[in-house]
VEXDREN-2710 file (C-alpha; in Angstrom, 1 decimal):
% VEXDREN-2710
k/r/px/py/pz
1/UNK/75.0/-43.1/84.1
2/UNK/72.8/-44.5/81.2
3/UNK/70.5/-45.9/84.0
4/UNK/70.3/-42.4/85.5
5/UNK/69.6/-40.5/81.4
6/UNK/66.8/-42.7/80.6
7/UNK/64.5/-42.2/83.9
8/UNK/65.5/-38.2/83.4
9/UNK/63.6/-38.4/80.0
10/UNK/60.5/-40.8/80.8
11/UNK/60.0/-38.2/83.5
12/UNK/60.5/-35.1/80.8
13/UNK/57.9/-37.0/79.0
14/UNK/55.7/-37.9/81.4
15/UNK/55.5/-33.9/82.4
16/UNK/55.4/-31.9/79.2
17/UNK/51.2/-32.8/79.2
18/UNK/51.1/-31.6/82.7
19/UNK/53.5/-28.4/82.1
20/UNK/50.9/-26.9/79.5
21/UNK/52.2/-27.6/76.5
22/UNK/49.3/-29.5/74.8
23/UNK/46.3/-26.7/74.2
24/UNK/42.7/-27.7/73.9
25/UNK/41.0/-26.9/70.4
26/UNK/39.8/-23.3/69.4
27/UNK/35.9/-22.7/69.2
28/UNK/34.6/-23.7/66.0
29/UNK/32.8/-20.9/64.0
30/UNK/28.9/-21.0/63.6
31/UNK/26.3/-19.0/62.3
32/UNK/23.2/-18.8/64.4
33/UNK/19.4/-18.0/63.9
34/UNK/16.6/-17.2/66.7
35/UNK/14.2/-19.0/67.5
36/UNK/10.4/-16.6/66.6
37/UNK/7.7/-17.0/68.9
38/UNK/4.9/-15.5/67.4
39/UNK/1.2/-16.2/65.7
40/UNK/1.3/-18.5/62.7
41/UNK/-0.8/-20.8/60.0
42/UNK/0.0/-23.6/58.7
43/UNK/0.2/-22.5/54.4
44/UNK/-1.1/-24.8/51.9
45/UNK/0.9/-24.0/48.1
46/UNK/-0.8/-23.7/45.1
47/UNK/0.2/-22.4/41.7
48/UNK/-1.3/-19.4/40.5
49/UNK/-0.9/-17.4/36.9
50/UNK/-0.4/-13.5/36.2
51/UNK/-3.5/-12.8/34.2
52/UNK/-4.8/-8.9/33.0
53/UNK/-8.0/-7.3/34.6
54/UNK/-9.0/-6.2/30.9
55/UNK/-8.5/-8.5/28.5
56/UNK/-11.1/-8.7/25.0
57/UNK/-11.2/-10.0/21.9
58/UNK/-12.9/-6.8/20.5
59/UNK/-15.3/-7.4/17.2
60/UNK/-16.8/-4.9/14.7
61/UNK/-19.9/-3.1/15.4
62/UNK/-21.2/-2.7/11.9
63/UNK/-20.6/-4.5/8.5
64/UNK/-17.9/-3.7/6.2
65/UNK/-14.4/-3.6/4.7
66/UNK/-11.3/-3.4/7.1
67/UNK/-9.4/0.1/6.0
68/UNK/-6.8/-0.2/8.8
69/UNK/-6.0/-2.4/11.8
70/UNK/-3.3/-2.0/14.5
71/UNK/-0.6/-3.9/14.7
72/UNK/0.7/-6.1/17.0
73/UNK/2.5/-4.4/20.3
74/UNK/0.7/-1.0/19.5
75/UNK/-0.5/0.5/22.8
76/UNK/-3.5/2.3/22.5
77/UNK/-5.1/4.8/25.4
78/UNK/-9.2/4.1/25.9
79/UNK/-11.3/5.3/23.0
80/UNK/-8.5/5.3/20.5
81/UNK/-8.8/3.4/17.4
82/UNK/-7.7/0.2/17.0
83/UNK/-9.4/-0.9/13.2
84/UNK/-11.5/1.4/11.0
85/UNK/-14.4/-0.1/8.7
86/UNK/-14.5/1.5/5.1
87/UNK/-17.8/4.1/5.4
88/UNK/-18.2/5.1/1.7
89/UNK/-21.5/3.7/1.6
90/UNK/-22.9/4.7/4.9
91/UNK/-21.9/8.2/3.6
92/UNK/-23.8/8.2/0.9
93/UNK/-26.5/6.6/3.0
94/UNK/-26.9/9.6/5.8
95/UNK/-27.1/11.8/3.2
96/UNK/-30.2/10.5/1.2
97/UNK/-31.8/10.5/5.0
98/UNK/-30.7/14.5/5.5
99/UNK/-32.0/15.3/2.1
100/UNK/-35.6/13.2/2.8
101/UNK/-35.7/14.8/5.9
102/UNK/-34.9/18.3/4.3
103/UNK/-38.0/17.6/1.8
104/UNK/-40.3/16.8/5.1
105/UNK/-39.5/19.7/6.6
106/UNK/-40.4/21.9/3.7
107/UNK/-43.6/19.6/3.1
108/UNK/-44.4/20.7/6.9
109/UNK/-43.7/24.3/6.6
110/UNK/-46.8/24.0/3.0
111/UNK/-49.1/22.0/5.5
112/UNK/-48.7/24.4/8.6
113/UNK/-49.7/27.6/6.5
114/UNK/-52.3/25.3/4.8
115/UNK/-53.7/24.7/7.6
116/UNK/-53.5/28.2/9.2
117/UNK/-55.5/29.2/5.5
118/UNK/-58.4/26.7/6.7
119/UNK/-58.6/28.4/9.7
120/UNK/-59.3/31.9/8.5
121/UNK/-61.7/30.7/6.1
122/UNK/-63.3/28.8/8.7
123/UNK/-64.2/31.5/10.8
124/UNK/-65.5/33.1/7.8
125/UNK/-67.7/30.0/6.9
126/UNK/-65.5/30.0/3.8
127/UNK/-64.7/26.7/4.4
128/UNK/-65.9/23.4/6.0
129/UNK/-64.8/22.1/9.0
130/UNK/-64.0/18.9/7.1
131/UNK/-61.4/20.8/5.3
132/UNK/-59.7/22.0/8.7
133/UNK/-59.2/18.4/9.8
134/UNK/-57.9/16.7/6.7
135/UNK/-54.8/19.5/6.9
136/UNK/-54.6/19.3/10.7
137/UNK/-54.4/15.4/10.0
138/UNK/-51.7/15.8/6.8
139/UNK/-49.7/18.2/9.4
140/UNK/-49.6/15.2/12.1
141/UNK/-48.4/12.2/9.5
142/UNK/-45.5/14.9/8.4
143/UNK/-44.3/15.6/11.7
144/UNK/-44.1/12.4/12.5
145/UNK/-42.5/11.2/9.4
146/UNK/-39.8/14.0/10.2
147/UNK/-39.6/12.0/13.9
148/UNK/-38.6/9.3/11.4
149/UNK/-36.5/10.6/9.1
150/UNK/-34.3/12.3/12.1
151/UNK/-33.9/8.8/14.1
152/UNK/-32.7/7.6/10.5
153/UNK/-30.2/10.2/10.4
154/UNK/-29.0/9.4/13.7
155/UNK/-28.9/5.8/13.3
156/UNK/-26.8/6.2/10.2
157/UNK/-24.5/8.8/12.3
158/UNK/-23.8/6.2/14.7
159/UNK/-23.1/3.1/12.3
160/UNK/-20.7/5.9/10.5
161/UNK/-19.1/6.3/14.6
162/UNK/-19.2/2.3/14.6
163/UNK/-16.5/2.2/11.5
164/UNK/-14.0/3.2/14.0
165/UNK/-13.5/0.5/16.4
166/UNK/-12.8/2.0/19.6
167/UNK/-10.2/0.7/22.6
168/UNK/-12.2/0.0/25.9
169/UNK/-9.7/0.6/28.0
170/UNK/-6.4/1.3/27.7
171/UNK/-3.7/-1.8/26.2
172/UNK/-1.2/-3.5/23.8
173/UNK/-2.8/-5.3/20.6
174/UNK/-1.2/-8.7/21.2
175/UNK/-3.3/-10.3/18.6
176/UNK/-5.0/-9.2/15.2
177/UNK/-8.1/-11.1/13.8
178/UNK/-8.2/-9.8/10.2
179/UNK/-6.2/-8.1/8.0
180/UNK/-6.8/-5.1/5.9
181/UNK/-9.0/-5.7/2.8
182/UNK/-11.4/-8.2/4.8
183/UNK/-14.9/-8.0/4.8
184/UNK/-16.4/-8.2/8.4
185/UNK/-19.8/-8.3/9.8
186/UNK/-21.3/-7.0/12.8
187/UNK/-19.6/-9.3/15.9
188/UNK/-16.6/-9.9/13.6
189/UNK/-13.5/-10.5/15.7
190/UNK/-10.7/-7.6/14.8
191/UNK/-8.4/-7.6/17.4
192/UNK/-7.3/-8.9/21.2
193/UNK/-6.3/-6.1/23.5
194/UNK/-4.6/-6.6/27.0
195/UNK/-4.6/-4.1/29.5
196/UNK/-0.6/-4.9/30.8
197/UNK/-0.7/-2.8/33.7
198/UNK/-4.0/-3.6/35.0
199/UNK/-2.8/-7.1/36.3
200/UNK/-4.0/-10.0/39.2
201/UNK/-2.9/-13.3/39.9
202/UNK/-5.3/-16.3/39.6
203/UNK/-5.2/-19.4/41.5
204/UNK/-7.7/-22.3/42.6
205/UNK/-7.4/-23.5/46.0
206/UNK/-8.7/-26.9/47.7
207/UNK/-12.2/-26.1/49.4
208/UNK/-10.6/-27.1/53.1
209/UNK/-8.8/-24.0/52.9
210/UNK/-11.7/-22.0/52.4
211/UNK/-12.6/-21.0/55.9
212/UNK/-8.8/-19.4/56.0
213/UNK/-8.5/-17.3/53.1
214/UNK/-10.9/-14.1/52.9
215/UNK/-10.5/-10.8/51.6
216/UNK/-7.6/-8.4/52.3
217/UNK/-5.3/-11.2/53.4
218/UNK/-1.5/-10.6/52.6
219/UNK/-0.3/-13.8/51.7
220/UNK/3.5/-15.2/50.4
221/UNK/4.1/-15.1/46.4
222/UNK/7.0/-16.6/44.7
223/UNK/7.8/-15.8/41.6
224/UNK/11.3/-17.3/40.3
225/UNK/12.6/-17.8/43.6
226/UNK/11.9/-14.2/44.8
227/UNK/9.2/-14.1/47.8
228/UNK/6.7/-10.7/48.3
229/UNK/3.4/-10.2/50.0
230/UNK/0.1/-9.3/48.6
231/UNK/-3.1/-9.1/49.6
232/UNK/-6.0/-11.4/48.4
233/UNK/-8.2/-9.0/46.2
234/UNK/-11.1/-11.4/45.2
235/UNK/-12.8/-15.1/47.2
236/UNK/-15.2/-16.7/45.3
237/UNK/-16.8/-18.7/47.2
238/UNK/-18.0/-21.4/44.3
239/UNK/-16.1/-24.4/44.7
240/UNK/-16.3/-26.9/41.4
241/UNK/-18.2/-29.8/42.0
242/UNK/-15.2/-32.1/40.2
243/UNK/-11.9/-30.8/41.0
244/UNK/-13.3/-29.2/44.7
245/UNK/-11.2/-26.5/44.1
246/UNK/-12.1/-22.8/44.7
247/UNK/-10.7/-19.7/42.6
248/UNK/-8.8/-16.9/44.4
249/UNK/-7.9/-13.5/42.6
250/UNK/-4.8/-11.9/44.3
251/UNK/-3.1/-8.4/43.7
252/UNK/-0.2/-8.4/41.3
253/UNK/1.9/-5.3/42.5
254/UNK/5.5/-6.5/41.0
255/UNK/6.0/-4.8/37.7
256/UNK/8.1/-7.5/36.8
257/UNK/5.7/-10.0/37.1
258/UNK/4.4/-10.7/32.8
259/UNK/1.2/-11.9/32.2
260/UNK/0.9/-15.3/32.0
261/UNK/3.8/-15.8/34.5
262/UNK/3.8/-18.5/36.7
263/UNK/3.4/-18.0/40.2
264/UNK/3.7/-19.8/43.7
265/UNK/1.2/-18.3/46.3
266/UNK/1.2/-19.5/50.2
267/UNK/-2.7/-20.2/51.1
268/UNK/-3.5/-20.1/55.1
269/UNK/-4.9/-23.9/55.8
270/UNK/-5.4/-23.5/59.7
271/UNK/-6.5/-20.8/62.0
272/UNK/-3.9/-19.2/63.7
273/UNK/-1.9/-20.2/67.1
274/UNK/1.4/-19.4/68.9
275/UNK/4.1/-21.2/68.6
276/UNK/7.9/-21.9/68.3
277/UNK/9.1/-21.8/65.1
278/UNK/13.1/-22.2/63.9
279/UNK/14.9/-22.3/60.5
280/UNK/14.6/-25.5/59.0
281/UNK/18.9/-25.7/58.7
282/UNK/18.8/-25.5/63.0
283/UNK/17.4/-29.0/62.7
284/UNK/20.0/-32.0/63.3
285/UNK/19.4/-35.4/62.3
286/UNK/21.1/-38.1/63.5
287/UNK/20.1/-41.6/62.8
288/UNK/16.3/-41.5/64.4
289/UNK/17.7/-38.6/66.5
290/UNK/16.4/-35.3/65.7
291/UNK/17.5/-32.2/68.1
292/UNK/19.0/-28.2/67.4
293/UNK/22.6/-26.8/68.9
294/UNK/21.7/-23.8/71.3
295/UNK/24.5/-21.0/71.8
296/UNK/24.2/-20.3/75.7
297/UNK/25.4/-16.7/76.8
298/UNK/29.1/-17.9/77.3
299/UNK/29.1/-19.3/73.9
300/UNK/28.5/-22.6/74.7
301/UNK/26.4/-25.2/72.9
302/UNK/23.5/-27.4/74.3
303/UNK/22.0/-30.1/72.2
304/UNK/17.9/-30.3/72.7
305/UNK/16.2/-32.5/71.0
306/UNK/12.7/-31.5/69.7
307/UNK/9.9/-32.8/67.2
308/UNK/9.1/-30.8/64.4
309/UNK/5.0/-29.7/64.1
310/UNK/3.6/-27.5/61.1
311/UNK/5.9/-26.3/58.3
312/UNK/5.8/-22.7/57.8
313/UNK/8.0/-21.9/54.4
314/UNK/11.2/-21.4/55.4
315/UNK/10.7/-22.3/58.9
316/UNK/9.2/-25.3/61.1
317/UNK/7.6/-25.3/64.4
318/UNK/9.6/-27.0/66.8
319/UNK/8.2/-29.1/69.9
320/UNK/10.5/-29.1/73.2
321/UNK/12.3/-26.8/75.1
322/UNK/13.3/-24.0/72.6
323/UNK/12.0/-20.5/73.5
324/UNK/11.5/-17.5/71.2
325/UNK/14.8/-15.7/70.8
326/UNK/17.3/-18.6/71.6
327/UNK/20.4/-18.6/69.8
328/UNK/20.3/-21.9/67.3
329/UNK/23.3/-23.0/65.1
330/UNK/22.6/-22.9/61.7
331/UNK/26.0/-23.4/60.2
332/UNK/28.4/-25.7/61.1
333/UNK/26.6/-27.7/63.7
334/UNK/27.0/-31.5/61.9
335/UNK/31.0/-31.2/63.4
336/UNK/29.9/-29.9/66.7
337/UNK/29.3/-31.8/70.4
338/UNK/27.0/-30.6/73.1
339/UNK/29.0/-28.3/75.7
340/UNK/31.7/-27.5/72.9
341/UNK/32.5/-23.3/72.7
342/UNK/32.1/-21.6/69.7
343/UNK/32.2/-18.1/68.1
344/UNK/30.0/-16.0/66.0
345/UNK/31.8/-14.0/63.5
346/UNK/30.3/-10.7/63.1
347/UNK/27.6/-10.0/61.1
348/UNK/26.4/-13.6/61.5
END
């Protein structure tokens, strides 16, 4: 009877694996990326910086003693005032020229009926020719004295204008040279203005990139740790003889980016071809193995291995028997095996 008990178990155990009871693993979530087949360049980094368009260091335009200067964070439209030059002297100045030029004028008005006296006694032989030219010749020096006296008038009106030092273009006084009570001279420094809204981004560039970048290109910025495109405004195509580096100017359209800001900017640094290219997590590597986990239609994955060719930010071309639009595990592949099933949750 005990003989008889213990085959009836060994055979219980021997076909509980065979009645179903053991169950194979469920499929492991992933998230996946495609794979982009499309026309890329290989980018080269460089730093760049958010510089203003307009940016002075604006000096006095006559001699004189600073009345009033902005201060600093004042935004100021173009052709307001930023500094005024006392003008009490140049005053007084403009009008000793109006009154010389008054006293010429009424010295021309005597010599023009002089003269007009000379004629009529001329034609009555009342008087010699000799007389008619000296006033004709009197009349000419005035007139031209009153040329003279006018330009001095006008040049003292515009050194009066030139007290009030004027905004170029529109900006924020970030910087004041002088204070009020100082004695400047023409070329004096008064004040730095910087047009904040008028903004690019410098950068120099190695000269082998040279040949890639041209005008109107939009190229990747990063600017802490957010990516945007813009277009390259400005090549100049001087290259420094020491560094070999080139400057590029490129458009600054993020309002958020402050000048002086550092930038990152994504230079083209070969002409464009086709190619596979994959998100850098697809990659597996595996002692000197290197392959990516594709997602077949039933859900199944398929190692392939690949090499890896140009990087391209974010992504890498791949080398090997990937296609644009294949389904690549990005998440979760290091506890995966080749022909294992897996699901996608949604939204993945």
């Amino acid at each position: 009877m005990k003989r008889h008990l213990k085959i009836s178990m060994i055979t219980v155990m021997v076909l509980l694996p065979l009645s179903g009871w053991s169950q194979s693993p469920p499929p492991s979530p992933v998230a996946v990326d495609e794979a982009k087949l499309d026309t890329f360049s290989a980018s080269l980094w460089v730093s760049g910086t958010v510089i203003s368009r307009n940016d002075a260091d604006i000096g006095a335009e006559t001699d004189g003693r600073i009345t009033w200067v902005a201060e600093v964070g004042e935004r100021f439209e173009q052709g307001d005032p930023i500094a005024t030059i006392d003008d009490t002297d140049l005053g007084l100045e403009l009008e000793d020229n109006r009154a010389m030029l008054q006293s010429l004028r009424a010295r021309e008005r005597y010599q023009r009926n002089n003269m007009e006296r000379f004629k009529q006694l001329a034609m009555s032989n009342s008087s010699s020719e000799n007389q008619l030219d000296e006033a004709r010749s009197a009349l000419d020096m005035t007139v031209q004295d009153i040329r003279r006296a006018e330009i001095a008038v006008a040049q003292t009106t515009r050194r009066i204008d030139q007290t009030r030092v004027l905004a170029p273009f529109p900006g924020v006084i970030v910087e004041r040279q002088v204070q009020v009570g100082e004695f400047v001279s023409r070329g004096s420094l008064v004040a730095r203005l910087v047009d904040t809204e008028n903004r690019e981004i410098r950068a120099q560039a190695p000269l082998s990139v040279a040949s890639h970048v041209r005008e109107g290109l939009e190229v990747s910025v990063k600017h802490e740790g957010r990516a945007s495109l813009s277009p390259v405004r400005r090549v100049i195509p001087v290259g420094d003889e020491r560094s070999r580096m080139f400057e590029v100017r490129v458009a600054a359209n993020d309002p958020a980016w402050v000048i002086g800001s550092p930038v990152r900017i994504a230079l083209p640094n070969s002409d464009p071809r086709e190619l596979v290219a994959v998100p850098r997590d697809a990659l597996v590597l595996r002692g000197s193995e290197m392959y990516v986990l594709r997602v077949t239609t039933e859900n199944i994955v398929e190692k392939v291995n690949v090499d890896t060719g140009i990087g391209l930010g974010s992504l890498v071309e791949v080398i090997g028997d990937v296609s644009g639009g294949d389904r690549l595990v990005t998440r979760g592949a290091e506890r995966l095996q080749s022909g294992q099933e897996v699901v996608i949750p949604e939204g993945s």
